[in-house]
Steps between C-alpha positions, in 0.01 A plus 500: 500500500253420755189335618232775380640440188463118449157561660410744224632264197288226671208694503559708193656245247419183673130471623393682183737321217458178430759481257745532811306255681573254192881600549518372820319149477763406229730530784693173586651635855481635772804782395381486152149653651667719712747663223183517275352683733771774488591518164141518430477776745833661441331646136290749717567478856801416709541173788723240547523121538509533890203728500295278322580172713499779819134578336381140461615365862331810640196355347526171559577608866198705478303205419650254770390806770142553296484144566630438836236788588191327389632200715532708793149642443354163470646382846338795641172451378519138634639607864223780502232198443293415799628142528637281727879514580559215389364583124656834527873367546416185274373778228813718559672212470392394171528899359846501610591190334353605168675832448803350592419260195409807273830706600707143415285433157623863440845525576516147350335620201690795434838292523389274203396772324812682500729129429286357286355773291230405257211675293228406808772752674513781268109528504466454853778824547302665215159452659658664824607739390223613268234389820724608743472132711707234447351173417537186673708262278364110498 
């Protein structure tokens, strides 16, 4: 059991199969998706449950610090602008204030997703995982 191999049924069985893919959107849960996962896996490789909701909040994590990066970067580009002080804090300001709103309409996000799990869901987990970003949920 371990990470390298839930990493190579997801890009061994599940990027390439489609039939697998199909599996999982008929999933009605977040636990049912999860034990899908491993029994699906469990034919060829070996994981468990916890590795594969370890595996998915390392992503999502991922994603939160991909994002929170890109927010820091774009605060620096606006404090490196030759501009008044004034329009540099009012700028920093306003960049601050809008990844705070991403990293909420994330978190926020991800906790519907996981109580109130729903088709949108599944394909938003699938299309991470086969794109390797995870989408923004309306």
């Amino acid at each position: 059991m371990s990470k390298q191999s839930l990493e190579k049924f997801l890009n061994e069985e599940f990027l390439h199969q489609g039939a697998t893919q199909e599996k999982l959107k008929a999933t009605d849960s977040f636990d049912n998706f999860v034990n899908l996962m491993v029994s699906l896996g469990n034919i060829n490789y070996s994981f468990t449950e916890e590795e594969v909701k370890a595996f998915l909040l390392d992503k999502i994590n991922e994603n939160k610090k991909t994002k929170q990066d890109k927010a820091d970067r774009a605060k620096a580009e606006i404090e490196a602008m030759n501009a008044p002080l004034e329009v540099k804090i009012e700028a920093k300001e306003k960049a601050q204030e809008i990844a705070e709103q991403e990293k909420k309409q994330i978190d926020d996000n991800w906790a519907k997703g996981v109580a109130n799990w729903n088709y949108q869901f599944v394909e938003s987990g699938i299309g991470y995982l086969t794109k390797g970003s995870l989408p923004i949920y309306p």
